[in-house]
N, C-alpha and C positions, 0 to 999 in steps of 0.2 A: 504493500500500500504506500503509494506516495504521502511526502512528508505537509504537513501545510504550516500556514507560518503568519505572525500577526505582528503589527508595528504599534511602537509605542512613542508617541509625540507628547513630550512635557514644552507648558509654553509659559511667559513671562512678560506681559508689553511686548509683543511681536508683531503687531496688527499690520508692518509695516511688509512683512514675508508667511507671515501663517498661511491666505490662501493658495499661494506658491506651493509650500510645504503641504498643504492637504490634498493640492489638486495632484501632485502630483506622487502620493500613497493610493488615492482612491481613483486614477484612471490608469492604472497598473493593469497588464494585457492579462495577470495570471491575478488577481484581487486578492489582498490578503482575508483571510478567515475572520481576523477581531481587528478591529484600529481603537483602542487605548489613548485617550489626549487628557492630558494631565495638566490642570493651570492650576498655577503658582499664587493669586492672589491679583489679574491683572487688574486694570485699570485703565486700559484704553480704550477700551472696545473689543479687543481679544476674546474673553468670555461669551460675547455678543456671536463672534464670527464661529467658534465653537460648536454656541450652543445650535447652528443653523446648521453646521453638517451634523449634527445628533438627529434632530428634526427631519433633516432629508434623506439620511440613509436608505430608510427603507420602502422609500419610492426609485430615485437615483443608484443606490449601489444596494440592491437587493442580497446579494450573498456577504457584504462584510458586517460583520456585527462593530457597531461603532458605538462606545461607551465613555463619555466624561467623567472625569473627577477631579475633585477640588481642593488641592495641597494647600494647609496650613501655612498663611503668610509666613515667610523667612525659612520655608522647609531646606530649602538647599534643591540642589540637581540633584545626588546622587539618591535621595527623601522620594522623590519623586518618580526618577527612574524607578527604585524597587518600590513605589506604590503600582505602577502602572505593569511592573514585573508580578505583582503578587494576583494579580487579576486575568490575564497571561493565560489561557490555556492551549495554546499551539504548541507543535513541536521545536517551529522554531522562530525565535525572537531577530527582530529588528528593529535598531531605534534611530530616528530621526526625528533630529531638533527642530525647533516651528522654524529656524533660519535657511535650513538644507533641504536640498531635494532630491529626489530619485529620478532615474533614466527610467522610460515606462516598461522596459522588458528587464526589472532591477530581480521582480519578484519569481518572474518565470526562469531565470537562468541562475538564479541561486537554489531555487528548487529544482532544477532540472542536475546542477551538480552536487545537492545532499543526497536526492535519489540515487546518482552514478555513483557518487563514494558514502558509503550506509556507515563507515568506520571515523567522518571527518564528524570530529566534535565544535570544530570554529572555525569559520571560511573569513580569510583578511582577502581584500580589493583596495584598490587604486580609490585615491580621494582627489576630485580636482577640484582647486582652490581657486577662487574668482571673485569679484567684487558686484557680479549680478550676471542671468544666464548668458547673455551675449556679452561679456571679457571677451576679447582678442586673446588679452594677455596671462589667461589662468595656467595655473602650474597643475599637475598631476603626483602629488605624492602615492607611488607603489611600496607595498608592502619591503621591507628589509630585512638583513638578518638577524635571526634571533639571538644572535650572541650579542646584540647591541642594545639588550635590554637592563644592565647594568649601570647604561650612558643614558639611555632615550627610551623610549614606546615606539619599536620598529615597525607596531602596524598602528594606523591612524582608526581609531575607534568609529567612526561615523562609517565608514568599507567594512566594520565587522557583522558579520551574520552567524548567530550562535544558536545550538540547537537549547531544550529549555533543560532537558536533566541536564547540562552543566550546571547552571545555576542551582537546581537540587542537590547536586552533589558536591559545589565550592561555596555556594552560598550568594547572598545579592551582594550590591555595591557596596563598601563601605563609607556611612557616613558620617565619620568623622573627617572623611577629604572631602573641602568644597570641590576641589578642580580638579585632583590626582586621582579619582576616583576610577575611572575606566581604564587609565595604565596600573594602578593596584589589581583591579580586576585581570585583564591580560596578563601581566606576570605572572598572578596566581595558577593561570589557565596553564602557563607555560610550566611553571614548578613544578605543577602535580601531574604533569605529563598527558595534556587532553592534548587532542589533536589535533594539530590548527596547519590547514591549509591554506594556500596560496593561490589570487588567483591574476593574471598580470591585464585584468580589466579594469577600469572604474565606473562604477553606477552612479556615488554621490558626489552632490556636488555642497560643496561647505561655502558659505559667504564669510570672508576675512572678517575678522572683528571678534570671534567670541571671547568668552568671561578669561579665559587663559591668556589671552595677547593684550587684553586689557588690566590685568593681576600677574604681573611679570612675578613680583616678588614672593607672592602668596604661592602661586605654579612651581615654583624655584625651589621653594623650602619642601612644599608637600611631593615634588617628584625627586627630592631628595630624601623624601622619610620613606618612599616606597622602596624605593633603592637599597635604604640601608634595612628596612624591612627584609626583603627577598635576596638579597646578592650574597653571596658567598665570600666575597671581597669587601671589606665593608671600605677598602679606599677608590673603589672603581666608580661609588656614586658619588662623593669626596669631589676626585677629579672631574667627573661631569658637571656637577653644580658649583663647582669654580670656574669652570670653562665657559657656563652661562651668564654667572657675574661680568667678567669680562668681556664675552661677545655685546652682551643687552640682552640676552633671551634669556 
């Protein structure tokens, strides 16, 4: 039996990219099973635009089950993510932020490769970085090696597509990392030996600007507590978060 698979959109004041981000989860050529949208406490209108694809789901997008909920102001992301994770019943999760979007065949080619490999526990893709969908000038960050997770987060979390017993078996985000959270999560994935694949596409596309490029310093210390968390080395994360003081990152 093929695998099916549900997206979870946490949002915050996004009024500005949410129906980007929605339009393009629910006009997906293979539709996810549940869509999960999660708001933080907005205040622009955001909740407004929400609450109208709850409403229209099941005239418009008949097969996705589309469910809201409403994170206690100041929850945090990672709050959020594992509330929208605990509601979750597909086999396999996808998250995308109200700022990022999907390629429309995101959902049919990720399930077409957990089906072919029934042993991959976590599929990393290609992230292309852009300032809005027509950039000339966007970058594509692909997946890296894993022995560069002592330094960095070699796969870019917004390309990750995770089946859900990981998460029963490692557990959700942690949140005590506002920002670090999704590279704490991939290391752990890597530590305990699930099996993450590789694939040299990208589906998402991430708009420059999120909470991490904006919280250099905060990013800095908590991808240094992960580091020194997981590494076997406790000077390899040392040296990369010295490395970042110096560059600016």
């Amino acid at each position: 039996m093929s695998p099916n698979y549900g997206v979870i959109t946490i949002c915050l004041n996004a009024a500005g990219t949410l129906r980007r981000c929605l339009d393009s989860v629910l006009s997906q050529t293979a539709p996810p099973a549940q869509y999960v949208l999660v708001d933080g406490g907005s205040t622009d209108g955001s909740l407004e635009i929400l609450r109208e694809a709850v409403t229209a789901a099941p005239s418009r997008w008949p097969s996705t089950e589309v469910r809201l909920l409403q994170q206690t102001a100041g929850g945090g992301i990672p709050a959020a993510w594992n509330l929208g994770l605990r509601e979750l019943r597909t086999d396999v999760v996808f998250i995308l932020n109200s700022d990022d979007w999907y390629a429309p065949d995101t959902g049919a080619v990720v399930l077409e490769f957990f089906t072919a490999h029934p042993d991959a526990d976590l599929l990393a893709t290609g992230v292309r970085f852009c300032t809005g969908p027509d950039d000339p000038g966007a970058v594509i960050a692909y997946p890296k090696s894993f022995r560069l997770f002592p330094f960095l987060m070699p796969v870019m979390h917004p390309g990750c597509f995770v089946r859900r017993s990981v998460y029963e078996r490692l557990g959700l985000f942690d949140e005590s990392l506002s920002i670090s959270a999704d590279y704490d999560f991939v290391y752990r994935c890597f530590r305990s030996g699930m099996r993450i694949a590789t694939l040299g596409k990208s589906f998402t596309s991430m708009q420059i600007g999120g909470r991490a490029g904006r919280s250099r310093p905060t990013a800095r210390r908590e991808t240094l507590q992960v580091g020194l968390r997981h590494s076997r080395f406790a000077l390899l994360p040392w040296m990369a978060y010295g490395l970042r003081v110096i560059l600016g990152r």
